[in-house]
C-alpha positions, -999 to 999 in steps of 0.1 A, spaced: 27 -61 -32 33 -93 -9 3 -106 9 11 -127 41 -8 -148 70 -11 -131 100 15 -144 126 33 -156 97 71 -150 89 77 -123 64 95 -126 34 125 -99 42 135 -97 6 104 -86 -7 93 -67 19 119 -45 37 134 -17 13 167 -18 5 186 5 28 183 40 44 156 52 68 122 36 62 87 52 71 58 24 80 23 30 81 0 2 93 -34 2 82 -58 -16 98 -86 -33 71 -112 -29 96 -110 4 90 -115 1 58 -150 -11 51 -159 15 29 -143 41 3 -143 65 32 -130 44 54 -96 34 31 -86 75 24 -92 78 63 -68 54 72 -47 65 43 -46 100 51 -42 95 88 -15 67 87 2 77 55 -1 117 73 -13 129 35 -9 162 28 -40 184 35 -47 188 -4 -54 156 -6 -86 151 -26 -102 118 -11 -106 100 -46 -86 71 -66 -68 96 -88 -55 118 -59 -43 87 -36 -27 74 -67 -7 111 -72 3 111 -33 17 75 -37 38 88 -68 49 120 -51 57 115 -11 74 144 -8 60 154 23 79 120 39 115 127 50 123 87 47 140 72 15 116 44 22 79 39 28 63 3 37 27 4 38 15 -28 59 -22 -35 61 -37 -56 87 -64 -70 83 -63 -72 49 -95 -98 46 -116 -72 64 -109 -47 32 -143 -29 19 -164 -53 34 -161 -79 5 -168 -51 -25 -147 -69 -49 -147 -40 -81 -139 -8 -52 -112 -37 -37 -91 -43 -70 -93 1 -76 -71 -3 -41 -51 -29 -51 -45 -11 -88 -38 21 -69 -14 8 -45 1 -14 -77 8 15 -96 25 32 -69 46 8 -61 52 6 -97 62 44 -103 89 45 -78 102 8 -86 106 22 -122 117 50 -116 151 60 -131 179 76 -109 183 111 -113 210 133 -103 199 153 -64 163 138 -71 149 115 -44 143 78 -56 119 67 -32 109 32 -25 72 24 -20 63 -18 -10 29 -27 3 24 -56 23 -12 -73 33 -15 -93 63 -48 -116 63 -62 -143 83 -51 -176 74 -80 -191 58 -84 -161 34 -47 -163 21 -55 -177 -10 -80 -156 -16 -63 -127 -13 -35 -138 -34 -57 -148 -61 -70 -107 -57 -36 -95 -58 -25 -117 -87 -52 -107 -111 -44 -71 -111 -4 -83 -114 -13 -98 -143 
């Protein structure tokens, strides 16, 4: 998960999957003030299948399945990212973990023969003077 100022140059490395064809879904954090708020936007802009379930546990099996994506690639990029559930620190770091461990899963994953190896990278773009704030977020769950 990279986090990055808004306007700011992003790191192509770390961000952009390797090759192939890459589905991105921008989230906006404004949209996002509450629980509600982040499985709308993820179920809209992510285009979740309609068993989706609206809790930690099922965003956390979509973002380990994806099968419903044709792409080899999936970069999630939410703006905003300051504006995240209005400041709830504990509901913010069960995003973060959920979005950690599904980047995780498909990072991890081992190539197997005519199965899909999908690659999943989140990015979070937040005002300037929260940058360090949200990196401090982001690296506490890293570590």
């Amino acid at each position: 998960m990279s986090v990055v100022r808004t306007g700011a140059f992003v790191p192509l490395g770390a961000t952009l999957p390797p090759q192939g064809s890459t589905f991105c879904a921008r989230l906006q954090g404004g949209g996002m003030g509450d629980v509600d708020g982040v499985f709308t936007q993820f179920y809209e802009r992510l285009r979740l299948p309609d068993y989706f379930g609206w809790n930690w546990d099922a965003l956390s099996d979509c973002l380990s399945d994806l099968h419903w994506l044709a792409e080899e690639n999936v970069l999630l990029v939410v703006e905003n990212a300051e504006a995240l559930l209005n400041g709830d620190e504990e509901v913010r770091t069960d995003l973060f973990m959920t979005l950690r461990t599904g980047c995780s899963f498909w990072a991890e994953k081992p190539e197997v023969p005519l199965q899909r190896n999908i690659s999943l990278r989140t990015v979070l773009v937040t005002a300037a003077e929260r940058f360090s704030d949200m990196c401090e977020a982001v690296d506490e769950i890293s570590a």
